[in-house]
Structures are given as C-alpha cells and as structure tokens.
matplotlib code that plots the C-alpha trace (Angstrom):
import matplotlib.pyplot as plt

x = [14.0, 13.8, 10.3, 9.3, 6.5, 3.0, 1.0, -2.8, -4.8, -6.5, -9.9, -8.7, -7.0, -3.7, -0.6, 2.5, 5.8, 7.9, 10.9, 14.1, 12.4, 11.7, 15.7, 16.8, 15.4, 15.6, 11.6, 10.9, 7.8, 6.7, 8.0, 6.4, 5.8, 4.6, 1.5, 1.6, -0.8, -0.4, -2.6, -3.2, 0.0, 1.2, 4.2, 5.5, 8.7, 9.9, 9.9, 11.1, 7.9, 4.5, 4.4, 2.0, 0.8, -2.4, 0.0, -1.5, 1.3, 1.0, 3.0, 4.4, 3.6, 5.4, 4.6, 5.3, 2.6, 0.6, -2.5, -3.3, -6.2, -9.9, -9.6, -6.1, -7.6, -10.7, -8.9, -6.6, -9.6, -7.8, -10.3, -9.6, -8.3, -6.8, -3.2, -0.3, 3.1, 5.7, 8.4, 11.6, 13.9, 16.3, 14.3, 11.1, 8.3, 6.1, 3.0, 0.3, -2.4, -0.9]
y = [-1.8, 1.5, 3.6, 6.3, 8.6, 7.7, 7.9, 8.1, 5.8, 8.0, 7.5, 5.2, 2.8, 4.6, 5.1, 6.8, 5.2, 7.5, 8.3, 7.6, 4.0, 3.6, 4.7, 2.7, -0.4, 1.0, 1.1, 2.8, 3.3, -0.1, -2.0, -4.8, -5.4, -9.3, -8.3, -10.7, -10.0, -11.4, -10.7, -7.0, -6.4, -6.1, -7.2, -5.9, -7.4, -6.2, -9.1, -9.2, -11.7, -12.0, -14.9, -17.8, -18.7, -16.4, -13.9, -10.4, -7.8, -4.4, -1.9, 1.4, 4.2, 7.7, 9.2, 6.7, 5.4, 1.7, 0.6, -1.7, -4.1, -3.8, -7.2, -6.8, -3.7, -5.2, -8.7, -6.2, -3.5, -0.8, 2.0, 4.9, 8.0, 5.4, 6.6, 3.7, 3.4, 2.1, 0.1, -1.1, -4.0, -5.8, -5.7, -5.8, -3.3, -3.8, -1.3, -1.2, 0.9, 3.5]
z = [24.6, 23.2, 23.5, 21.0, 20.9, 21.4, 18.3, 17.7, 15.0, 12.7, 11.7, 9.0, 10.9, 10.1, 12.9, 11.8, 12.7, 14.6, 11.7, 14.3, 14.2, 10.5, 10.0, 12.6, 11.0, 7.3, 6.9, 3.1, 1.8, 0.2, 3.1, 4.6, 8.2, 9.2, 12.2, 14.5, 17.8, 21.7, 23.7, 23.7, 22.1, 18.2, 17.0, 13.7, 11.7, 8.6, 6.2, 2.5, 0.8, 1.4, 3.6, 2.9, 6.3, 6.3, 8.5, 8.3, 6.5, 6.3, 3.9, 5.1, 2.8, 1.4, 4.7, 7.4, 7.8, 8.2, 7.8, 11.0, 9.3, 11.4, 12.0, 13.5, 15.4, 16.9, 17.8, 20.1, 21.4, 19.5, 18.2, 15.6, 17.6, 20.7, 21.3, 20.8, 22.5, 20.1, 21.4, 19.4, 20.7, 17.9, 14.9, 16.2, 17.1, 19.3, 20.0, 23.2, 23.7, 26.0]

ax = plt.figure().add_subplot(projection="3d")
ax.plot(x, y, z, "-o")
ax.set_aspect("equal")
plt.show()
C-alpha cells in the first residue's frame, strides 16, 4: 500500500488528489470515484456509470480535485480544514483523517 501526501479539506468540502495517484490510476477530470465509507475510513474506486444502488459518487474536476458530500463528511467526523492521508493499494484509494 502506497501513501501519498496528506491533504487538507477546504472549506468547501474539497480535497485534492495527490497527481502521482490520479496518473497512476488514470483519474481525468470528469471521472467518477464510487465513496464507499467503513468506519472512519473512505474508500474511493473509479467506476465508469453512475451506479444505481444509492452509492455516493464523486467527480474529479480540472484541477484534481473532489467534492467529498457533507453527508459523507459528517457520517466519517471529517470537518473542512481536517488534514487526510491518502493511501493507494490496487485500484483503490483509501483516505483517514491523519
């Protein structure tokens, strides 16, 4: 399991994905990431459709970055300016609060 950079949320809700990690799994802007959250923990996998099961799915934008949903946010105790750890196994990220 690799570990990049820790990242902070920005007041929006917004975390940049480090760019090593978006080229390593070929993230452009417009594409998806399925949230999936465990405990304290969020999983992100890059999916081609929208998926039907009520599954939350974020978008990565021009600059990197996603939106993590409040929802998604509060369910995990995350707050805007909380730093992240980002950790990369397979094709799967995986961020903590650091």
């Amino acid at each position: 399991m690799r570990q990049y950079d820790n990242r902070t949320i920005d007041e929006l809700g917004r975390l940049v994905l480090n760019r090593e990690l978006r080229t390593k799994l070929a993230l452009e802007a417009g594409s998806r990431l399925q949230v999936t959250c465990v405990d304290t923990i969020a999983i992100l996998q890059p999916t081609e459709t929208l998926t039907t099961t009520g599954d939350t799915v974020c978008k990565v934008d021009e600059l990197g970055r996603i939106l993590m949903p409040k929802k998604i946010r509060q369910a995990l105790g995350w707050n805007t300016l909380d730093e992240v750890s980002a950790f990369q196994t397979g094709n799967l990220i995986i961020l903590k609060s650091a």
